[in-house]
C-alpha positions as CSV (number, residue, x, y, z in Angstrom):
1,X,-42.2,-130.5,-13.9
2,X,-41.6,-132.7,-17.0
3,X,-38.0,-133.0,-18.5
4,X,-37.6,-132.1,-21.9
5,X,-34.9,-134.0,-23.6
6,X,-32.6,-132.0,-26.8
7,X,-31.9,-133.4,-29.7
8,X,-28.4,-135.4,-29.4
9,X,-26.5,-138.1,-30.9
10,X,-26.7,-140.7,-28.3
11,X,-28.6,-143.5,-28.5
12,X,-29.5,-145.2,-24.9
13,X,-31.2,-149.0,-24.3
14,X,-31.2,-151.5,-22.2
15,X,-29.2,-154.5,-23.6
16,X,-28.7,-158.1,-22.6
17,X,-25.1,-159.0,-22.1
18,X,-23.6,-162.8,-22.6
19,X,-19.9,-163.7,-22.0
20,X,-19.2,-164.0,-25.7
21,X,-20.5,-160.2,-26.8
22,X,-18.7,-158.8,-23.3
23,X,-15.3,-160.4,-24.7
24,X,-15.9,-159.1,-28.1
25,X,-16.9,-155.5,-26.7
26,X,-13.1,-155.8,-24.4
27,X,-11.1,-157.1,-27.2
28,X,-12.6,-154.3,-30.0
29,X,-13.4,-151.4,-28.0
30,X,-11.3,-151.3,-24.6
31,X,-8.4,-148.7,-25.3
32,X,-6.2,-147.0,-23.2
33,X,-8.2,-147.9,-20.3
34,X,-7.3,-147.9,-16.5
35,X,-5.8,-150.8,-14.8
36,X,-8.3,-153.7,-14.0
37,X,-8.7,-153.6,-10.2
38,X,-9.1,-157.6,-9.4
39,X,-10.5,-156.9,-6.3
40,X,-13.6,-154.9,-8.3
41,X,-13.6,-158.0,-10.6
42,X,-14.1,-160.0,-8.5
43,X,-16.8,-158.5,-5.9
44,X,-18.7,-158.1,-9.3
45,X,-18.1,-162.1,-10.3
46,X,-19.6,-162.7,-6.9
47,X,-22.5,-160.4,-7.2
48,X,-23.6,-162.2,-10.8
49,X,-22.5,-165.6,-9.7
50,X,-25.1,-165.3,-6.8
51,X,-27.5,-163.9,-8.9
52,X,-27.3,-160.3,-6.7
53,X,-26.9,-158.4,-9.7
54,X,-29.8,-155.7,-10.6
55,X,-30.8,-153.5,-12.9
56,X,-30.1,-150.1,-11.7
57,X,-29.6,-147.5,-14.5
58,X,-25.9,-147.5,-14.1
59,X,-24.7,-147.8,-17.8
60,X,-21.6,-149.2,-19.9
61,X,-20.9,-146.3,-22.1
62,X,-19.2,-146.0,-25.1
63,X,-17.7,-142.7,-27.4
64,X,-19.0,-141.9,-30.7
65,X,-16.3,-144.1,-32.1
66,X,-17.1,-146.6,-30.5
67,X,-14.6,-146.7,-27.7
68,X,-15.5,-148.2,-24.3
69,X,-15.4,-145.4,-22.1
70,X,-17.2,-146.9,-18.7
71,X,-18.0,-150.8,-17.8
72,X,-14.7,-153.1,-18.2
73,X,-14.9,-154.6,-14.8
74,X,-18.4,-155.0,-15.3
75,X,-17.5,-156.8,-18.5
76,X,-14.7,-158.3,-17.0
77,X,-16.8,-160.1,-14.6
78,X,-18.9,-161.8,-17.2
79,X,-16.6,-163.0,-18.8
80,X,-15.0,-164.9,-16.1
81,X,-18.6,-165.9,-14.5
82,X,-20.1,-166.9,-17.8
83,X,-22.9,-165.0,-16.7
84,X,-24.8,-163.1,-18.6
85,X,-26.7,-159.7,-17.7
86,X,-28.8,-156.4,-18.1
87,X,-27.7,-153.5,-18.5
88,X,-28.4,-149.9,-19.5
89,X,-26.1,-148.9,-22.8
90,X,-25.1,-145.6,-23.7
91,X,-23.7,-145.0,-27.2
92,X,-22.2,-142.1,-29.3
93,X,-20.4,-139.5,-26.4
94,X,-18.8,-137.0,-28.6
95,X,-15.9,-135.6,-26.3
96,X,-13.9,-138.5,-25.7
97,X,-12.4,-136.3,-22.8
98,X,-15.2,-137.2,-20.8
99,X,-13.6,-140.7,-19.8
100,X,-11.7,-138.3,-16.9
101,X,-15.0,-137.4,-15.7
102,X,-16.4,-141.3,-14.7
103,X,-16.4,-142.9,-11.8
104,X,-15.0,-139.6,-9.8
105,X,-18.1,-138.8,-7.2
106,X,-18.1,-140.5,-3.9
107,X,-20.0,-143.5,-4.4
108,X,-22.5,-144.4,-1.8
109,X,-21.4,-146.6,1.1
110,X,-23.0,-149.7,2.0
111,X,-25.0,-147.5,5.1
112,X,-26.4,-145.5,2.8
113,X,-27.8,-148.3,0.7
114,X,-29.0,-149.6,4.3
115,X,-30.8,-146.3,4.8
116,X,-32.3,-146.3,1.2
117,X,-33.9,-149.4,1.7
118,X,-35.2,-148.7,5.6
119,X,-32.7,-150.9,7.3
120,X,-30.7,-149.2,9.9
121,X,-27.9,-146.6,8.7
122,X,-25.4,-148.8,11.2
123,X,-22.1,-150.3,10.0
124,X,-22.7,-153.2,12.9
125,X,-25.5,-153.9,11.1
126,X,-24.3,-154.5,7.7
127,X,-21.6,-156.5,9.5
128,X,-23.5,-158.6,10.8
129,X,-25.5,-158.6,7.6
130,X,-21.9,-159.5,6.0
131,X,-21.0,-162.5,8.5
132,X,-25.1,-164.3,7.7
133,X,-24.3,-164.1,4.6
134,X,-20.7,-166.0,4.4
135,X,-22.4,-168.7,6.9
136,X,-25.4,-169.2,4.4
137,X,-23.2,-169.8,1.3
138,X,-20.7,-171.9,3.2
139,X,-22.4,-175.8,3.0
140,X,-23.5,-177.6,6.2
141,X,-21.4,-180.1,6.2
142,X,-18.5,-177.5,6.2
143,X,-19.8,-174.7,8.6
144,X,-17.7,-176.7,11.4
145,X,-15.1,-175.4,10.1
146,X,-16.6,-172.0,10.0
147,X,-14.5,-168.7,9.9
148,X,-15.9,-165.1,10.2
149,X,-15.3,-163.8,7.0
150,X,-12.9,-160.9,6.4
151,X,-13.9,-161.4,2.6
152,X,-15.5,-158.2,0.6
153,X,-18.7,-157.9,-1.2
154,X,-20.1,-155.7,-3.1
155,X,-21.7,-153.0,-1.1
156,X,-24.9,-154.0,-3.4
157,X,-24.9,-157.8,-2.1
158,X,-24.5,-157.0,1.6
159,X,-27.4,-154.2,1.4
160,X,-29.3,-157.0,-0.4
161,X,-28.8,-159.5,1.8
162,X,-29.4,-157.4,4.7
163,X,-32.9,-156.5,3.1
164,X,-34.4,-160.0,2.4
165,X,-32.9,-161.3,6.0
166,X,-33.7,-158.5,7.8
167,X,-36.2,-160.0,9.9
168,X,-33.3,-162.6,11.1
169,X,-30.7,-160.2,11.3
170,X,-32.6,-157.1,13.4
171,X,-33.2,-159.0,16.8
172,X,-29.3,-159.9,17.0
173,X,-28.6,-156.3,15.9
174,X,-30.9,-154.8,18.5
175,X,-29.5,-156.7,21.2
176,X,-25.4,-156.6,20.3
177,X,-26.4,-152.5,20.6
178,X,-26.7,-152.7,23.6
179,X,-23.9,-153.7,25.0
180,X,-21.2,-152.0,25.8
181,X,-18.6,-153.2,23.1
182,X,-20.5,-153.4,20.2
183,X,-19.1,-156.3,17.8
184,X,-19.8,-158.6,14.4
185,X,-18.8,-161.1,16.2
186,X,-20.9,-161.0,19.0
187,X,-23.8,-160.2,16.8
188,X,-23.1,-162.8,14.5
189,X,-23.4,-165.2,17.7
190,X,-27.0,-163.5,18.7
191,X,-27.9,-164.2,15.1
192,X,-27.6,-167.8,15.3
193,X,-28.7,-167.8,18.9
194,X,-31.4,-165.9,18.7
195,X,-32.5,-167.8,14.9
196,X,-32.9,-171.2,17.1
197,X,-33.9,-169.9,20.7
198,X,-35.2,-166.2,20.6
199,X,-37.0,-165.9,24.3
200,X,-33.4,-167.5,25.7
201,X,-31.0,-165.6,23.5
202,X,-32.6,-162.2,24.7
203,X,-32.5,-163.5,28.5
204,X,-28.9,-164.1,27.5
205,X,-28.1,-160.7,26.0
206,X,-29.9,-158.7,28.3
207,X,-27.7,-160.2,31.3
208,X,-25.3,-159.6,29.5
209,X,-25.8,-156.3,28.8
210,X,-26.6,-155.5,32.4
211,X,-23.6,-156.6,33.8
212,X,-21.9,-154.6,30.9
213,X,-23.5,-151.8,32.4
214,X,-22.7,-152.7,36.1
215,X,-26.6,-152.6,36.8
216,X,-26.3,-156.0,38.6
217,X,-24.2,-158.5,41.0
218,X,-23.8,-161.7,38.9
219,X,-22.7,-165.0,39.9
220,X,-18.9,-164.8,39.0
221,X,-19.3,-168.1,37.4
222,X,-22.4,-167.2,35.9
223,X,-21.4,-167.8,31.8
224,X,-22.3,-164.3,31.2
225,X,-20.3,-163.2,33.2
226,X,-17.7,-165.6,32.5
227,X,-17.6,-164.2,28.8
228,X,-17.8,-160.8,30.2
229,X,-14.7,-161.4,32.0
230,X,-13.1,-162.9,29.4
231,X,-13.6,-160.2,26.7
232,X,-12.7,-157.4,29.0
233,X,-9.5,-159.1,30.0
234,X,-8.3,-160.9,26.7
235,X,-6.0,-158.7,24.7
236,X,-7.0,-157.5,21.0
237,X,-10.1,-159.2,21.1
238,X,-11.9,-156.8,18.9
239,X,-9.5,-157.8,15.8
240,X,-10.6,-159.4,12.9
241,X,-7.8,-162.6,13.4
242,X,-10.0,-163.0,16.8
243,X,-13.7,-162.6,16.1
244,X,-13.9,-166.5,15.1
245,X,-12.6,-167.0,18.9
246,X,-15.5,-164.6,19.9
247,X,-18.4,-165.6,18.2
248,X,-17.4,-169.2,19.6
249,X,-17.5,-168.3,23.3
250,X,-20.0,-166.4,23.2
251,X,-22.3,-169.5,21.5
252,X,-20.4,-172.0,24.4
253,X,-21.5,-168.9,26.9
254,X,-25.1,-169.3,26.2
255,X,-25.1,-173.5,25.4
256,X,-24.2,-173.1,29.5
257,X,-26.2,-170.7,30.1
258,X,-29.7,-172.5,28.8
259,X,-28.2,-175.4,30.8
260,X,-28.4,-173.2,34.1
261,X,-24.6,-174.5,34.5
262,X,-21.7,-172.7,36.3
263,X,-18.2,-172.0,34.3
264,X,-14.6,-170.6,35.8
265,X,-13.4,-170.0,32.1
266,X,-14.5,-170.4,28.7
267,X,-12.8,-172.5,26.3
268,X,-12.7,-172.8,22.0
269,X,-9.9,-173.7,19.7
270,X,-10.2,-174.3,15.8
271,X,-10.2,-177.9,15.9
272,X,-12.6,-178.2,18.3
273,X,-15.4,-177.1,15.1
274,X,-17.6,-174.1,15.3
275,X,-20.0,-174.9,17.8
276,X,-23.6,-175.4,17.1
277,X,-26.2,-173.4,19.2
278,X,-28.2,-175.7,21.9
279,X,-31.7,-175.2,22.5
C-alpha cells in the first residue's frame, strides 16, 4: 500500500552541512535548548572525525519560526571537528510544543544495530568489536603501550566497525563463548591470536575451554592451565581496571603454549609493553 502524503507546511531535504553554516544555525536559531551533553558531543566528533558518519534519515529539525528544535549536538560536533556532513532537514513544525516530544523513545542499543546488520545480537561481541577498534586507531609504534579501552563510541561506530571486521572479529567471538567466563578481554586476546595464528589459537582455546569445563586432566603447568588457574584465583579479575592484565596473560599463555613450554605462573606488568602474539 502506497502512502499518501497531505498537504502541510513543511518543507524536508537533504542538506550538506559545513562548520561555518552549523555555527551560524547554533548562534541564530538555538533557544532555550537542553544542556549540551559533552559526552554526546563528543562520541559524535569521533564518529565524523573517523569518517563513521552516515546518512540515515535522522533529521535536524527546526519550528516554523525558525527555531532549532532537534540537532545541536549534532551541530555541536561539526563545529568542533570542522567536518562537514549530510543530513536530512526538516523545516516549518507549527506547534513549537513538540520540542518535548524528541528524542523520548528508547533508542536502539548497539545489539540491536548488531542484529540489523546480521552480526550476532551479543554484547561480548560488540565488546570485542569495541576493543579492535581502539587497537586499530592507536599507531604501531604506540600499541606497546596498549590499554583496553573503557572509552565510548557511538553505538553507530561500534556496529560499523563490527560489520566491516566481522570476518576478524567472529572466530575470537566464537571461541571466548565457549568458555566458561566469557570476557572482552579474553576475546580481545583471541582476536589478535587468532588474526596471526588461527589453527594454533583455536588448539589454544579449545584446551582452554575444556579444562573450563573439567572435561580433561591437564598438565598443571600446562599455560592453559596456568591462566586458568590464575583467572579463577585472582580477585576482581573481570573489572575493567584489570582486563589490560588479562588480555596480556592470556597472549603470554599462548606465546608458551605454541612453544610447547611449561609455566608455574604467569607474569605481565605495564612497563613490560603489551606483548606481541608469537607465531
Amino acid at each position: 500500500m502506497d502512502i499518501e502524503f497531505i498537504t502541510t507546511s513543511i518543507e524536508t531535504g537533504v542538506a550538506h552541512i559545513t562548520p561555518e553554516l552549523a555555527k551560524h544555525l547554533l548562534a541564530s536559531t538555538n533557544h532555550d535548548n537542553r544542556p549540551l551533553k559533552p559526552a554526546h558531543v563528543k562520541m559524535l566528533s569521533t564518529a565524523l572525525k573517523n569518517d563513521e558518519w552516515m546518512l540515515n534519515g535522522e533529521t535536524i529539525a527546526f519550528s516554523k519560526s525558525g527555531r532549532l528544535l532537534d540537532g545541536q549536538h549534532r551541530l555541536t560536533a561539526c563545529v568542533n571537528t570542522g567536518k562537514a556532513f549530510q543530513t536530512v532537514i526538516i523545516k516549518g513544525i507549527e506547534d513549537e510544543a513538540a520540542f518535548g516530544t524528541i528524542d523520548t523513545g528508547k533508542p536502539r542499543s548497539v545489539t540491536d544495530l548488531m542484529s540489523l546488520q546480521g552480526l550476532p545480537k551479543a554484547p561480548l561481541f560488540s565488546a570485542i568489536a569495541k576493543q579492535h577498534k581502539a587497537w586499530l586507531e592507536t599507531e604501531e609504534d604506540q600499541r606497546s603501550k596498549f590499554i583496553l579501552t573503557t572509552r565510548q563510541y557511538t553505538e553507530r561506530s561500534v556496529a560499523l566497525h563490527g560489520k566491516n571486521h566481522g570476518a576478524v572479529i567472529f572466530p575470537a567471538f566464537e571461541v571466548t563463548q565457549k568458555l566458561g567466563r566469557k570476557s572482552a578481554a579474553i576475546g580481545f586476546a583471541a582476536l589478535l591470536i587468532m588474526d596471526v595464528a588461527l589453527d594454533d589459537g583455536e588448539a589454544f582455546f579449545a584446551e582452554l575451554a575444556s579444562i573450563w569445563s573439567d572435561e580433561c586432566s591437564p598438565d598443571p603447568q600446562s599455560p592453559s592451565y596456568v591462566l586458568y588457574r590464575w583467572i579463577c584465583e585472582e580477585e576482581h579479575i573481570f573489572r575493567p581496571a584489570k582486563m589490560t592484565v588479562l588480555a596480556a596473560l592470556t597472549i603470554k599463555a599462548f606465546n608458551a603454549h605454541i612453544k610447547n613450554e611449561q609455566v608455574k605462573k604467569l607474569f605481565w606488568k605495564p612497563s613490560d609493553g603489551f606483548p606481541l602474539v608469537e607465531a
